[in-house]
C-alpha positions as CSV (number, residue, x, y, z in Angstrom):
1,X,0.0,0.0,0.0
2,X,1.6,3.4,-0.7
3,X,1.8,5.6,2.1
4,X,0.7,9.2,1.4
5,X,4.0,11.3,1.2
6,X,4.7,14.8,2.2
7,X,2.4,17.7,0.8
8,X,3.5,20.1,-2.2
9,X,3.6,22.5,0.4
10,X,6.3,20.8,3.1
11,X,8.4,19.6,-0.2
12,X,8.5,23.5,-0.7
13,X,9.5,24.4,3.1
14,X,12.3,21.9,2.6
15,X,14.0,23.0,-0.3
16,X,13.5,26.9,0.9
17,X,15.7,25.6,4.2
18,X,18.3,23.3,2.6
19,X,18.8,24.7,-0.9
20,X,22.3,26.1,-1.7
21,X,20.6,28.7,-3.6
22,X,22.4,29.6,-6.7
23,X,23.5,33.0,-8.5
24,X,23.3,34.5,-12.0
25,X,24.6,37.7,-13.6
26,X,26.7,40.3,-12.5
27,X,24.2,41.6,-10.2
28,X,25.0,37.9,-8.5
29,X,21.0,38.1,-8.5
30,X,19.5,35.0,-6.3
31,X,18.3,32.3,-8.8
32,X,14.3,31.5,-7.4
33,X,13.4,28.3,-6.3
34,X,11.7,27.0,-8.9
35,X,14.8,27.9,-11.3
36,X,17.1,25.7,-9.2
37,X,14.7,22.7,-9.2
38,X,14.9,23.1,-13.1
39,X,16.1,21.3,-16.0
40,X,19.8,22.9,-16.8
41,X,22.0,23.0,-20.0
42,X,24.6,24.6,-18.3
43,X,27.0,23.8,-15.2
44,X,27.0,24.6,-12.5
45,X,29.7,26.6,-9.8
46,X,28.3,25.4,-6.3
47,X,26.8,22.5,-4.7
48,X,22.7,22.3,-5.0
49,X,22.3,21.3,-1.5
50,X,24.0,23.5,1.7
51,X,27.2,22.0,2.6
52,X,30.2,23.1,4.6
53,X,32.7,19.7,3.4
54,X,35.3,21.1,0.3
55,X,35.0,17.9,-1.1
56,X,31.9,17.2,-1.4
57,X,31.4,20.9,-2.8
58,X,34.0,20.0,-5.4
59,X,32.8,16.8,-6.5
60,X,29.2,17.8,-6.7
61,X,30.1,20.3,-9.2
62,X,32.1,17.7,-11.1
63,X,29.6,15.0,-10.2
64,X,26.4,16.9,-12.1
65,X,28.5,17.0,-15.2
66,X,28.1,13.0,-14.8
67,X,24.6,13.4,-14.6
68,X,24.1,15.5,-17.9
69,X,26.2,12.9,-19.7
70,X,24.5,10.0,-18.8
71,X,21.4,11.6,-19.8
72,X,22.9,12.7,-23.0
73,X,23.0,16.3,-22.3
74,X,26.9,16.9,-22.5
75,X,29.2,14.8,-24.9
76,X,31.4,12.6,-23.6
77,X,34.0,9.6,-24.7
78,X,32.8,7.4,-21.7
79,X,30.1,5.1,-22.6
80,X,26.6,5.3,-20.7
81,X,27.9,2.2,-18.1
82,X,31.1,3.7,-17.6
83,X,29.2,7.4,-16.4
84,X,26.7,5.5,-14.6
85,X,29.9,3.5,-12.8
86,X,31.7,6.5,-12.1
87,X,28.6,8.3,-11.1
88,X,27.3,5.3,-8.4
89,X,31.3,4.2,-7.4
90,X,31.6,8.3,-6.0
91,X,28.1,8.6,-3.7
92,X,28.8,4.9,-2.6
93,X,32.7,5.8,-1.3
94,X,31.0,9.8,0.1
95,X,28.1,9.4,1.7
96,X,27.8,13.4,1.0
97,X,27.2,12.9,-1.9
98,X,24.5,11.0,-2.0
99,X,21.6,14.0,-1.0
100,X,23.1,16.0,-3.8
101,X,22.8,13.2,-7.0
102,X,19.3,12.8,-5.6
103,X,18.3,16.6,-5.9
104,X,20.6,16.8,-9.2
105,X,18.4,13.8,-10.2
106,X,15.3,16.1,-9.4
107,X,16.3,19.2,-10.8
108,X,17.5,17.3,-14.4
109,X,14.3,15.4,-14.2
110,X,11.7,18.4,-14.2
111,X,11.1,20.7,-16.8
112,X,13.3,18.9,-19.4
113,X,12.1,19.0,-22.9
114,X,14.1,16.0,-24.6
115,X,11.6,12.9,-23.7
116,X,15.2,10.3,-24.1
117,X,17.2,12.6,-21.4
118,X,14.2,13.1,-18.7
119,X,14.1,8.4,-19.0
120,X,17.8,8.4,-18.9
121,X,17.6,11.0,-16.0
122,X,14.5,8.5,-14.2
123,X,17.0,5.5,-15.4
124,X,19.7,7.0,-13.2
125,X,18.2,7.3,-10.2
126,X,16.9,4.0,-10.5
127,X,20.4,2.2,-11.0
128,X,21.4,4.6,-7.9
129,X,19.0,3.4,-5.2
130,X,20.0,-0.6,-6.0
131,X,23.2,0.8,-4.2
132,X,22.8,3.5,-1.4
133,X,19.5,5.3,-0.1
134,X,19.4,8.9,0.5
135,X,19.7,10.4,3.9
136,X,16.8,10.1,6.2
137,X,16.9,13.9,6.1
138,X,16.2,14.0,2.3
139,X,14.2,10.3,2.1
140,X,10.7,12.0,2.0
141,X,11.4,14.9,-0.3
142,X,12.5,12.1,-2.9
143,X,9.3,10.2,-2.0
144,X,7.1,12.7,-2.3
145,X,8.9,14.0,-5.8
146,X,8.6,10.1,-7.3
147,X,5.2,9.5,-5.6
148,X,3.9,12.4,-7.8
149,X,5.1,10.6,-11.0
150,X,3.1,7.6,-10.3
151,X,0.7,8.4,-13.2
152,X,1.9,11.0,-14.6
153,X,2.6,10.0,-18.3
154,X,0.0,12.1,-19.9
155,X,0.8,15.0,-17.8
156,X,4.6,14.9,-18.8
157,X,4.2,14.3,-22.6
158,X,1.6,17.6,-22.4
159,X,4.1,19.6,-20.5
160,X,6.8,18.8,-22.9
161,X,5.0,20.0,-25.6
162,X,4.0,23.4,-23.8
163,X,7.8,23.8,-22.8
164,X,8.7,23.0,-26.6
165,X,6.2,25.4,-27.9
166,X,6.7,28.0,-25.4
167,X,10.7,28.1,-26.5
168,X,9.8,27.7,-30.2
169,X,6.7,28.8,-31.8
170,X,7.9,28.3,-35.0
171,X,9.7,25.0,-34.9
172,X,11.4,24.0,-38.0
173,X,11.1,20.5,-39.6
174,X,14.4,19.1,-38.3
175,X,13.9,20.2,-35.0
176,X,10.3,18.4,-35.3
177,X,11.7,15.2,-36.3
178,X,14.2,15.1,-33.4
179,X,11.5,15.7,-31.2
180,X,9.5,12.9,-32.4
181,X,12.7,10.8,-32.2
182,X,13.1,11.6,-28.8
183,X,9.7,11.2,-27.7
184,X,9.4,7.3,-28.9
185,X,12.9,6.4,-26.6
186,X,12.6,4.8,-23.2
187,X,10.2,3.5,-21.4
188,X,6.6,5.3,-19.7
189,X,7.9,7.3,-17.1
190,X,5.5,5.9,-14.4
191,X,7.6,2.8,-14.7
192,X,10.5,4.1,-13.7
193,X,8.6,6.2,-10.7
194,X,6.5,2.8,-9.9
195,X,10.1,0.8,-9.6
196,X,11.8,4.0,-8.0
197,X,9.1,4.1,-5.2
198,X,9.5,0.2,-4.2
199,X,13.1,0.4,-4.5
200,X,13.2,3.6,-2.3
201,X,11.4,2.0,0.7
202,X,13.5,-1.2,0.1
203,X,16.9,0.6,0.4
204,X,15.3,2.4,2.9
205,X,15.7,0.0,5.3
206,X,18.3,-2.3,4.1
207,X,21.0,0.4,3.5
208,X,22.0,-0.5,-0.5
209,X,25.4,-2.6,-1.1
210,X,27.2,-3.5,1.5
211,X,31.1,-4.3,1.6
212,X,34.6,-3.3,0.5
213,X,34.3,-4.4,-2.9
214,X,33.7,-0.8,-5.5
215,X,30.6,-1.6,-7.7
216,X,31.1,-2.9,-11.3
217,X,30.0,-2.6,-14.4
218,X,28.4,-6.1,-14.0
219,X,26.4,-4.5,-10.9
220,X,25.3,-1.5,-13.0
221,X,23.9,-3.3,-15.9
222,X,21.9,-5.7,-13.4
223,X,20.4,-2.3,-11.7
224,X,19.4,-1.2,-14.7
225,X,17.8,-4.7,-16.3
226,X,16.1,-5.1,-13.0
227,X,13.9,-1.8,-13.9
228,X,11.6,-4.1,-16.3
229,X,13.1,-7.8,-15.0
230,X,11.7,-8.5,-11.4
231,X,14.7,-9.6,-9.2
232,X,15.1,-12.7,-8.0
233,X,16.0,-11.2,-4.4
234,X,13.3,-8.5,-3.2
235,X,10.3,-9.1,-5.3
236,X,6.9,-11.2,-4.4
237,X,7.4,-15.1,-4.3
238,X,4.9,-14.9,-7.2
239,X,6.8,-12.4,-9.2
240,X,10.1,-15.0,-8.9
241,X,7.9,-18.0,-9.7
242,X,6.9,-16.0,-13.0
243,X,10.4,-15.1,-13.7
244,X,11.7,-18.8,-13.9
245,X,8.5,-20.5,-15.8
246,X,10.3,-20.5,-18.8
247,X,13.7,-21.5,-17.2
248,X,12.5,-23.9,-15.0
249,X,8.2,-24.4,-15.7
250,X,7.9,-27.7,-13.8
251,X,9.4,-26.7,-10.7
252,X,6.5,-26.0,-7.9
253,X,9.8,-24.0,-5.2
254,X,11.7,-20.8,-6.0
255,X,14.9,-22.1,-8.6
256,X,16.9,-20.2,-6.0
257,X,15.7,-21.4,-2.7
258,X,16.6,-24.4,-3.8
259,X,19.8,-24.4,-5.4
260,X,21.3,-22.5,-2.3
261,X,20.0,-24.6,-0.3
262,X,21.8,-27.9,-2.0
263,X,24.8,-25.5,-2.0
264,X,25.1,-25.4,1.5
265,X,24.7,-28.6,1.9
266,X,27.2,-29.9,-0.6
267,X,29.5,-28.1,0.7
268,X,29.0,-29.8,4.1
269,X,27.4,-26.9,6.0
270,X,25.5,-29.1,8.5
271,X,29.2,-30.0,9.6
272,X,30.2,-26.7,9.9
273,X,30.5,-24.7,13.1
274,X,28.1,-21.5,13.6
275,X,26.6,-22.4,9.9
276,X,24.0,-19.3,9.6
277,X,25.3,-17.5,12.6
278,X,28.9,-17.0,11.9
279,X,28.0,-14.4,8.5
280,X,30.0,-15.0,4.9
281,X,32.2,-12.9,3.1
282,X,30.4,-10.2,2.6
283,X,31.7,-9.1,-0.9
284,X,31.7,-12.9,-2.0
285,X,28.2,-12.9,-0.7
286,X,27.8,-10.4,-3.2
287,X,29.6,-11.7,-5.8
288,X,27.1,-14.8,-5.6
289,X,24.3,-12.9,-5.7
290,X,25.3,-11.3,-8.6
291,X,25.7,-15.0,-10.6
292,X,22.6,-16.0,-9.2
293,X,20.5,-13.7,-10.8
294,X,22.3,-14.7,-13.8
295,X,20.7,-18.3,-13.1
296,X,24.6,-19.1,-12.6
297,X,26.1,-21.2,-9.6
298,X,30.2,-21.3,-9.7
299,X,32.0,-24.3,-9.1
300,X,34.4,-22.3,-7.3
301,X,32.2,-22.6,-3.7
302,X,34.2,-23.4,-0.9
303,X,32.9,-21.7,2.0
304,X,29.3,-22.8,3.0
305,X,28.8,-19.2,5.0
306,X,28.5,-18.0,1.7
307,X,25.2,-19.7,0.6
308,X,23.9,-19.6,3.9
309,X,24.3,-16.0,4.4
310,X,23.1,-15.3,0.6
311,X,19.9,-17.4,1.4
312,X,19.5,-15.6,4.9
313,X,19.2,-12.4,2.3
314,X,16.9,-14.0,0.1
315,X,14.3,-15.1,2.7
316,X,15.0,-11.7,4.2
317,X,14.3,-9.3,1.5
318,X,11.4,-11.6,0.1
319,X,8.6,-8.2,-0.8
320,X,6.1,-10.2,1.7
321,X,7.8,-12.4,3.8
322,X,7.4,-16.2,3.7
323,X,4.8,-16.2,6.2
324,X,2.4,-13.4,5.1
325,X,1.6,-10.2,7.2
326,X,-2.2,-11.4,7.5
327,X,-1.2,-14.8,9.8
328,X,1.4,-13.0,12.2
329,X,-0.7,-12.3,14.9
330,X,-2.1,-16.4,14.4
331,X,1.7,-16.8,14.6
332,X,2.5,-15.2,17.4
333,X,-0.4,-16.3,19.4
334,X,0.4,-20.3,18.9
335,X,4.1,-20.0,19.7
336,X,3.7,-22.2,22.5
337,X,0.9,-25.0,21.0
338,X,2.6,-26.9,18.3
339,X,-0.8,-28.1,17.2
340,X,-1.8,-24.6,16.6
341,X,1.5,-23.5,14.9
342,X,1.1,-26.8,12.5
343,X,-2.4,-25.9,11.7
344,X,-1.5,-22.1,10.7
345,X,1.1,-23.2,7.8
346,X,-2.1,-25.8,6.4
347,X,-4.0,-22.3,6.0
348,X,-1.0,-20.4,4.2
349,X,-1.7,-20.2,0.8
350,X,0.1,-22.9,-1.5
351,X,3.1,-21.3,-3.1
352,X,4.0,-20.3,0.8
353,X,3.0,-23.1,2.1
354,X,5.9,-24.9,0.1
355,X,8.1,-22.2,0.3
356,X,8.2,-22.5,4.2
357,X,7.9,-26.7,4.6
358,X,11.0,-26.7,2.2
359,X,12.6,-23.8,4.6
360,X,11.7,-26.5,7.5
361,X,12.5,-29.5,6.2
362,X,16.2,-28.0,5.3
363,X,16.3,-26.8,8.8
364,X,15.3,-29.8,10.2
365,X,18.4,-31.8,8.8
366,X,20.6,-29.4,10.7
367,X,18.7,-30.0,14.0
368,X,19.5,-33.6,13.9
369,X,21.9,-34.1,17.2
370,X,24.3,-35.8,14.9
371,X,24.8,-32.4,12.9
372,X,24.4,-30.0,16.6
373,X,27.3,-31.8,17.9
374,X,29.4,-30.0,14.9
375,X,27.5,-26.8,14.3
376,X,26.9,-25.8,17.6
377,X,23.4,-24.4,16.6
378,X,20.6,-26.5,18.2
379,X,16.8,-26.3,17.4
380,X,17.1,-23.2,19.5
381,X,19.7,-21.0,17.7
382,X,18.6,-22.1,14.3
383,X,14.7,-20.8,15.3
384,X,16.3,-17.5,16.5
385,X,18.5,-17.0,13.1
386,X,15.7,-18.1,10.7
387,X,12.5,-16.4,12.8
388,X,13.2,-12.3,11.9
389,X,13.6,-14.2,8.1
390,X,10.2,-15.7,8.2
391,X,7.9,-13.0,10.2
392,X,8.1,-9.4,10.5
393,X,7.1,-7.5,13.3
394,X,5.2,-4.5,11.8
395,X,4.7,-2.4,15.4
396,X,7.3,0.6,16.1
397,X,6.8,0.3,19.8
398,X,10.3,-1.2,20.5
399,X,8.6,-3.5,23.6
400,X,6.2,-5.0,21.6
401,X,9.3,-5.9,19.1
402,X,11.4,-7.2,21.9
403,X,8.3,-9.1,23.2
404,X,7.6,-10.6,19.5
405,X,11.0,-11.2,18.9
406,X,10.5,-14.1,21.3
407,X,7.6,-15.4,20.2
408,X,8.6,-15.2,16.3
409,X,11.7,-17.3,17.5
410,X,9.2,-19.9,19.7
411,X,6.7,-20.3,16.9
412,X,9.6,-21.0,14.6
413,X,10.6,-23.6,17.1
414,X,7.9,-25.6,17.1
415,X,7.4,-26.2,13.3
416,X,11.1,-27.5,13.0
417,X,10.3,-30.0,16.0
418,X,6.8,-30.7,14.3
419,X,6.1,-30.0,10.8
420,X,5.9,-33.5,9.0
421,X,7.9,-32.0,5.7
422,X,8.6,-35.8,5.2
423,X,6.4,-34.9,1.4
424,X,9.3,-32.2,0.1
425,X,11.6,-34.8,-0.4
426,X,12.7,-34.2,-4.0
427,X,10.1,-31.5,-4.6
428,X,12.4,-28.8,-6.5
């Protein structure tokens, strides 16, 4: 459900307190509000957002001539990837900078006449927020900016044309046929805005790429594919199920649950101490991920932390989670009958409901005393690893979350001591 954002009105108050307001002319004459949220051919000499850090105010200058080259406003020798890399490798190493691509984003992205550079612009900002989120400061402004371009397609292509006819009256043939060129490039840009508003709250909360690893090139073309190709980590278990039907079209479980999951386990993570405690790699974690969505696993694996941290993510960043917001409280409630916690995962509905016996069953194997002996992690520390995967707590009240925490991790107890999953044997 989308949340209503800020009014017109606080997006307004915001911008009047944090703006770096720009200059122009020899008079040094203040350039208004609206001018500096505007599309701009030009450079410019100061940072868009108030800053006191040099250099930040250097690169910011530096980093908006980025922006008007990937959107094809400036020439440039670097390919589109390459500006994109340079663009994303800068905000992710300066977290200043982050704020200002955002507001450059904003200010390139309204008003702008050339249909191909306002999508490239929307593209941008898209590949930027599969890597860092904005400040919580500056997380509603961009909100409410995307959440007014929802449905705004119509309004947009109008606007264009008022801009174009406002600047030219009398527009001459060539310039006419660029236009039309222009206008038939790139996708609606409601789809850009719809994606840009899920992956907003998303990043929101999980913080974007983690790690010492740079981003790559690799990285930036899967941000940018995932725009119109759901991920395979962070969308709907339906959306991933749709994804692989014409990879995989008999297979009834998620092509990735499963495939990590035989990962860890051929790579003897039910011998290994700590397995899904003791966290992977992280930058080999992410190197994973990035085959996997390729529908790649390397023979290279050694390491079963890696798997069983990359499937921790998967679970975790499921859109729902496996166990749907609508039976939590059911959850919660039974975490101490097991006949009760059985009888909620019969009412799940069916994708789900295999989903989480599968999740079980693999759990189950570890909590055999034969594997506990080696891991360490009893029925106990596997519930409380696996529980925050499976439910979320949806209260801000941080006693209620401490309070559910426990239950989550109980509930999650009993099914691995009594969920028959003896039927997901070689379901894939």
């Amino acid at each position: 459900t989308l949340r209503k954002p800020i009014s017109q009105s606080s997006m307004a108050d915001w911008a009047s307190k944090n703006l770096n307001m720009h200059t122009q002319g020899i008079f040094r004459r203040r350039i208004s509000i609206s001018n500096m949220l505007s599309w701009n051919g030009g450079s410019i000499k100061k940072p868009m957002l108030i800053t006191s850090n040099r250099t930040i105010k250097k690169e910011a200058c530096e980093m908006f001539k980025l922006v008007q080259s990937y959107m094809g406003d400036r020439q440039t020798r670097m390919d589109r990837n390459h500006v994109a890399l340079v663009t994303v490798t800068k905000c992710w190493s300066m977290q200043g900078l982050r704020d200002e691509l955002y507001i450059q984003l904003i200010r390139q992205t309204t008003d702008n006449m050339c249909y191909r550079s306002l999508a490239w612009g929307w593209e941008l900002m898209a590949i930027s927020l599969a890597f860092f989120s904005p400040s919580p400061k500056f997380q509603s402004y961009l909100e409410g900016y995307i959440y007014r371009h929802l449905d705004s397609d119509e309004k947009i292509a109008q606007h264009i044309k008022e801009l174009v006819d406002l600047k030219n009256k009398k527009i001459t043939k060539s310039r006419k046929k660029r236009k039309q060129n222009t206008e038939d490039e790139g996708l609606p840009i409601s789809t850009y805005a719809k994606y840009c508003y899920r992956k907003l709250h998303k990043v929101a909360v999980t913080g974007g790429k983690k790690g010492l690893r740079k981003p790559t090139v690799e990285e930036i073309t899967h941000a940018r594919n995932a725009i119109l190709t759901p991920s395979l980590f962070g969308s709907s278990l339906e959306e991933i199920m749709l994804r692989q039907q014409d990879m995989y079209p008999g297979n009834k479980l998620p092509w990735v649950q499963t495939q990590l999951s035989q990962q860890v386990l051929a790579l003897g993570g039910e011998q290994t101490e700590g397995i899904f405690r003791i966290p992977g790699d992280i930058d080999e974690v992410n190197a994973l991920k990035l085959q996997v969505e390729q529908w790649r696993i390397p023979n290279s694996l050694s390491d079963p932390n890696i798997p069983a941290s990359l499937l921790k993510l998967w679970y975790r960043e499921l859109e729902e989670p496996v166990i749907p917001q609508q039976f939590y409280e059911e959850c919660i409630s039974n975490y101490e009958n097991p006949d009760a916690a059985v009888a909620v995962v019969q009412l799940l509905p069916e994708l789900n409901r295999l989903v989480l016996c599968y999740l079980i069953h693999f759990l189950q194997i570890f909590a055999q005393p034969s594997n506990v002996g080696r891991t360490k992690m009893d029925v106990n520390n596997l519930a409380m690893v696996m529980a925050p995967n499976c439910l979320r707590c949806q209260s801000d009240d941080p006693r209620i979350i401490f309070e559910n925490t426990r239950k989550e991790m109980s509930f999650l107890r009993m099914l691995i001591v009594h969920l028959d999953t003896s039927f997901i044997k070689g379901l894939v």
